[in-house]
C-alpha positions, -999 to +999 in steps of 0.1 A: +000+000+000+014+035-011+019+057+020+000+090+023+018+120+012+045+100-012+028+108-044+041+073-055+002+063-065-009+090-091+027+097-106+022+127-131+054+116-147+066+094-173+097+072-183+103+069-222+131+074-244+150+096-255+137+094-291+097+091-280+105+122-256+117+141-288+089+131-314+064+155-302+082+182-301+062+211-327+082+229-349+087+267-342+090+256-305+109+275-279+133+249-265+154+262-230+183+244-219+206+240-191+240+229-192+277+242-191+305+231-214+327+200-211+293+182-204+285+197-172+250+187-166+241+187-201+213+165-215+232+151-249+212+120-255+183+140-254+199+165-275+214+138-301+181+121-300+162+158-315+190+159-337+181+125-352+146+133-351+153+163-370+181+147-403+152+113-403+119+129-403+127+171-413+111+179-378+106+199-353+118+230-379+123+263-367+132+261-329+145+288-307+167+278-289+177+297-255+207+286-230+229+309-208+259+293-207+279+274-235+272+238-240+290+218-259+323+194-266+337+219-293+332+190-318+299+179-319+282+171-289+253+195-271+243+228-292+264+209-320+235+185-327+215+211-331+232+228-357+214+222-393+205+247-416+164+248-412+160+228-377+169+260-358+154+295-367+166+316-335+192+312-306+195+335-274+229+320-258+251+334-232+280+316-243+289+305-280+326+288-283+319+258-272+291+250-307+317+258-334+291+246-353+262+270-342+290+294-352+289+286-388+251+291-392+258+323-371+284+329-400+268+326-427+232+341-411+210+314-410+199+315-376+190+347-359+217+348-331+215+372-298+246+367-273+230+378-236+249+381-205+243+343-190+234+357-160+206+374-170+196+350-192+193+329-165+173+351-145+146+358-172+142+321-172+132+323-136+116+355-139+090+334-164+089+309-143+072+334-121+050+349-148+066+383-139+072+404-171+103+400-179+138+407-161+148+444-149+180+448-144+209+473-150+229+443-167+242+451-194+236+488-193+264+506-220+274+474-237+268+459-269+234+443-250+222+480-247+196+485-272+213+522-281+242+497-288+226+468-308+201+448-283+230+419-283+218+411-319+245+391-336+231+389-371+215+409-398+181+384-401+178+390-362+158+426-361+132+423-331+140+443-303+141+415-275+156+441-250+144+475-240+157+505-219+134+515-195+138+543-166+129+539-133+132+569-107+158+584-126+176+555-133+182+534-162+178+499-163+171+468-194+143+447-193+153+415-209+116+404-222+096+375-214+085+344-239+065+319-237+090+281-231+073+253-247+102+227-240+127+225-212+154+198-214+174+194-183+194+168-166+200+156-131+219+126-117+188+108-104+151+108-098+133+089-069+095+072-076+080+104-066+097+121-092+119+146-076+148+150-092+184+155-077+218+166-091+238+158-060+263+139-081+268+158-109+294+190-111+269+219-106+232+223-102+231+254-127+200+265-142+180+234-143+150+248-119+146+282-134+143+269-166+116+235-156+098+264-138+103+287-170+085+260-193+059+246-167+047+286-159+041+286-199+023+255-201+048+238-217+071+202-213+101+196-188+119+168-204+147+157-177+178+131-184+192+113-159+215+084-146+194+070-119+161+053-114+160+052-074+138+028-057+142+055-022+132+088-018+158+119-027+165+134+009+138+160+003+172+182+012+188+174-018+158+179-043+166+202-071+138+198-094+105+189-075+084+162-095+058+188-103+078+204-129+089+169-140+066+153-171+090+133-197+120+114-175+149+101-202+170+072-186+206+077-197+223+052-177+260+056-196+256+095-190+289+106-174+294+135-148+315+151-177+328+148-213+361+141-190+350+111-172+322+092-155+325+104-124+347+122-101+339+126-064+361+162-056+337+174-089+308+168-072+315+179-035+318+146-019+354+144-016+378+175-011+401+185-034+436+167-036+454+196-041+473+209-070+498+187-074+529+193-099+522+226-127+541+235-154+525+266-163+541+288-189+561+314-168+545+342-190+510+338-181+523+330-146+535+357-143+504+384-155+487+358-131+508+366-104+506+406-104+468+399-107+467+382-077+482+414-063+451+432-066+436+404-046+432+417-008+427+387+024+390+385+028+380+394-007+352+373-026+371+367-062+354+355-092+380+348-117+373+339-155+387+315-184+425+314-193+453+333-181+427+350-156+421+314-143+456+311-134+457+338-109+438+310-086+473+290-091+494+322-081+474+325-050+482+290-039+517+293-046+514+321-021+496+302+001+465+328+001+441+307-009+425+307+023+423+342+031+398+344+003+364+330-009+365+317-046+329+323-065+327+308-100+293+316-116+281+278-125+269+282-087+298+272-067+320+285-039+355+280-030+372+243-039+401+251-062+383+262-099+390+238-131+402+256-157+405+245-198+378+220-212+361+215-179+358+251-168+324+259-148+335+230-125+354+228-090+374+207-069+365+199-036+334+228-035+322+246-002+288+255-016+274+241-043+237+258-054+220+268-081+235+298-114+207+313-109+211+321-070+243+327-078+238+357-101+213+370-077+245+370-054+268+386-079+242+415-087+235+419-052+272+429-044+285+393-034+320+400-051+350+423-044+369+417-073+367+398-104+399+388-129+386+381-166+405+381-194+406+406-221+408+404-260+409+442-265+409+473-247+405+512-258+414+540-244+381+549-226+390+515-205+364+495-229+366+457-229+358+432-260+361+393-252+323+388-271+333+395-307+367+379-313+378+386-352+341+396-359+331+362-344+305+354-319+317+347-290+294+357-267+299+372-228+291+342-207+288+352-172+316+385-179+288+411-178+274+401-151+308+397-130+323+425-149+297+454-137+289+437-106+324+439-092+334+470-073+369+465-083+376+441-121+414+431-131+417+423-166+445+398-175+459+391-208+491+396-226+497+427-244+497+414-282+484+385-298+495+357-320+530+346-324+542+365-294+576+349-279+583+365-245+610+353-223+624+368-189+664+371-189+680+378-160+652+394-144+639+415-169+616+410-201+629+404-234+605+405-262+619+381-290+586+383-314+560+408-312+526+398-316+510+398-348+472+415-333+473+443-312+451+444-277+452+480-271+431+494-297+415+526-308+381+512-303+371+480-295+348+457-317+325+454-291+315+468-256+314+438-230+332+461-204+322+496-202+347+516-188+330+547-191+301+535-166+327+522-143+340+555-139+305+571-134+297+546-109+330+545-088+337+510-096+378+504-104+396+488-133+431+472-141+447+456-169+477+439-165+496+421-194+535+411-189+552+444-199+526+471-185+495+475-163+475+506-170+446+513-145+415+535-157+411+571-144+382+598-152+405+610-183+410+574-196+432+548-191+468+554-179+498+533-180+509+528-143+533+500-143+564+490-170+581+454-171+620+458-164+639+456-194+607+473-210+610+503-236+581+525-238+585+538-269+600+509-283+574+485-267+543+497-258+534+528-282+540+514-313+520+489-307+491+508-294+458+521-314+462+551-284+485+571-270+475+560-229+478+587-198+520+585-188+527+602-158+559+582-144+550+548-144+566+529-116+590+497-127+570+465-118+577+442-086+611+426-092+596+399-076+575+389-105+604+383-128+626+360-099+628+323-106+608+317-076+572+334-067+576+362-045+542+378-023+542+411-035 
């Protein structure tokens, strides 16, 4: 006999397959997913199954598709199946590199492609999970998101206005509008008879509620992949998606934890992380990494971002200052020591480990102190492109959010770009090659960072490569800090779209350029 309250006896949801789940899926649909790339929590065989669907029948046709962070392999696996000329009309994505596919239609213009922060993409799905009209939010206020700056349009065949400028008691603000979800397809580690869905094993929780809530709210179909059929109850503590958002339940018992492997305890928070073990990072990056991690004060809540910015996590732990700070990464998880490369989004050994969504709300409420991102060009009003890389899509990913949300940001990059060879000689720099692609342009591509609304809003801003750091003032930005061994007209201005503020820029810590890591 089924005990009162366990919902066991009028289950509202069913277990079918991948390809039935798929089958009924109309075309012009609005599809949400979750997901982060390397295969964090993403729902492939559902995503290969629509694929198949689509190149054996010509349907569903026409889907928007809408995810906040990348998802993906690089190759072919999430957004990648989804890629066919005709099967998708429209995507709104936070974060593009990881579909190099998607790309190509984005290309060529045959999809209409808008790159949103992730955050607030994330939001709005929870924000229409709520039936609240849209998201308000000052978000992407001055950037290429702006609608006085493009709307985050990415195409010319995408030409409605999904993002608006509103004022509210004096004060600007984007709404990010709402849309009807027809289909959300999540994933979680396992479901219980009830229904209720968990993600306890998996690398991060992510969106996966806002967007079940986003497509139940519209009267649309939660379609959820997982690993486990459990014959117990979830610890009601651990539920992540409750069973009343849960309709179509896809058992994927080979699904792994990651693209990287089936399943690794310090990922998921159930064993802490092992440490760092032996690095061989190139000195270089270490060592833009390591004068980042100077702006990093004890007791600080740091978000750092993808490449050489993720390595100022390393130069901390080399100076063992790890624990004098909270780590923050925006896939919803705190402290553990941040993966970086293919598995980036993920953590070892994690504190906290909660949903995207919460943790944007934390981000936009003032959770961080400083951020370190990277940088893929800069101008002379402190502006910051990493969204539109050699008039490519890339997308901003969480970096609006963290960018404009962090009282003080530290960009990291090197100066040039392509075929730079750097080497440090007797403790000062030697440039051997110069980069091919200047950094430090006259105007950036695209507005991701505005520097010109950090200054209005107090907020502070360095950018710190191997041979300089220049921080931004009121009048622009100003070179503060030269490499030893570093020329500044034979370095740095000829290879600058602007001439930068120079009022007696100090020589760089020494300790940077010794053999061994010095706290500076």
């Amino acid at each position: 006999m089924t005990q009162p309250g366990t919902g066991a006896a009028s289950r509202r949801w069913t277990l079918t397959t991948a390809t039935r789940a798929v089958s009924d899926i109309a075309p012009g649909s609005t599809i949400a997913l979750t997901g982060s790339g390397g295969g964090i929590l993403e729902p492939d065989t559902v995503l290969k199954a629509l694929e198949e669907c689509f190149l054996a029948t010509g349907s569903p046709r026409e889907l928007t598709i809408v995810h906040a962070l990348g998802i993906g392999d690089r190759v072919r696996r999430g957004t990648n199946h989804l890629a066919h000329k005709g099967m998708v009309k429209r995507v709104v994505g936070g974060h593009w590199t990881w579909s190099p596919t998607m790309i190509d239609l984005v290309r060529n213009d045959e999809i209409e492609a808008y790159a949103w922060p992730g955050g607030a993409i994330s939001q709005l799905l929870r924000e229409i999970g709520a039936r609240r009209p849209g998201l308000i939010t000052a978000t992407g206020l001055d950037t290429f998101v702006d609608p006085r700056h493009g709307g985050g349009k990415f195409t010319p065949s995408a030409t409605e206005d999904l993002v608006e400028l509103l004022t509210l008691d004096g004060r600007e603000y984007l709404r990010y509008k709402p849309f009807p979800v027809d289909v959300a397809i999540v994933r979680g580690d396992s479901i219980d008879p009830s229904g209720n869905v968990t993600c306890s094993g998996e690398a991060a929780q992510l969106d996966a509620l806002a967007v079940a809530q986003a497509a139940k709210a519209s009267g649309g179909r939660v379609i959820v992949q997982v690993k486990n059929l459990l014959d117990r109850p979830i610890d009601p503590r651990l539920v992540h998606i409750p069973a009343v958002l849960v309709d179509d339940v896809v058992h994927a018992p080979a699904q792994w934890q990651t693209y990287a492997g089936e399943f690794d305890p310090e990922l998921s928070g159930d064993a802490a992380n092992s440490g760092f073990g032996a690095t061989n990072h190139d000195p270089i990056r270490m060592l833009i990494a390591r004068r980042a991690a100077a702006e990093v004060r004890d007791g600080d809540v740091l978000n750092v971002g993808f490449g050489v910015s993720a390595l100022v996590v390393d130069a901390l732990a080399e100076q063992d200052r790890l624990d004098d700070i909270t780590l923050a990464i925006e896939q919803g998880l705190i402290d553990g020591i941040p993966v970086s490369g293919d598995l980036f989004g993920a953590a070892r050994g994690p504190k906290v480990v909660h949903s995207s969504t919460t943790q944007f709300d934390l981000f936009s409420g003032g959770m961080l102190d400083v951020s370190c991102l990277g940088m893929a060009e800069v101008d002379s009003t402190g502006a910051v492109n990493v969204s539109k890389i050699g008039g490519g899509i890339v997308g901003p990913g969480g970096f609006i959010d963290i960018s404009q949300n962090s009282p003080r940001a530290v960009f990291c990059g090197t100066f040039t770009a392509r075929c730079l060879d750097v080497a440090i000689v007797g403790g000062e720099l030697v440039i051997r090659r110069e980069g091919s692609v200047p950094k430090f342009v006259d105007r950036v591509d695209q507005v991701t960072y505005s520097g010109a609304l950090a200054v209005r809003e107090g907020r502070e801003a360095v950018y710190v490569t191997e041979r300089a750091v220049f921080v931004l003032t009121r009048d622009g930005l100003e070179l503060a800090e030269i490499a030893p061994g570093i020329d500044i007209d034979r370095d740095i201005l000829p290879h600058m779209g602007f001439r930068p503020i120079i009022n007696n820029p100090r020589v760089m810590d020494a300790g940077l350029f010794a053999p061994v890591a010095v706290h500076i």
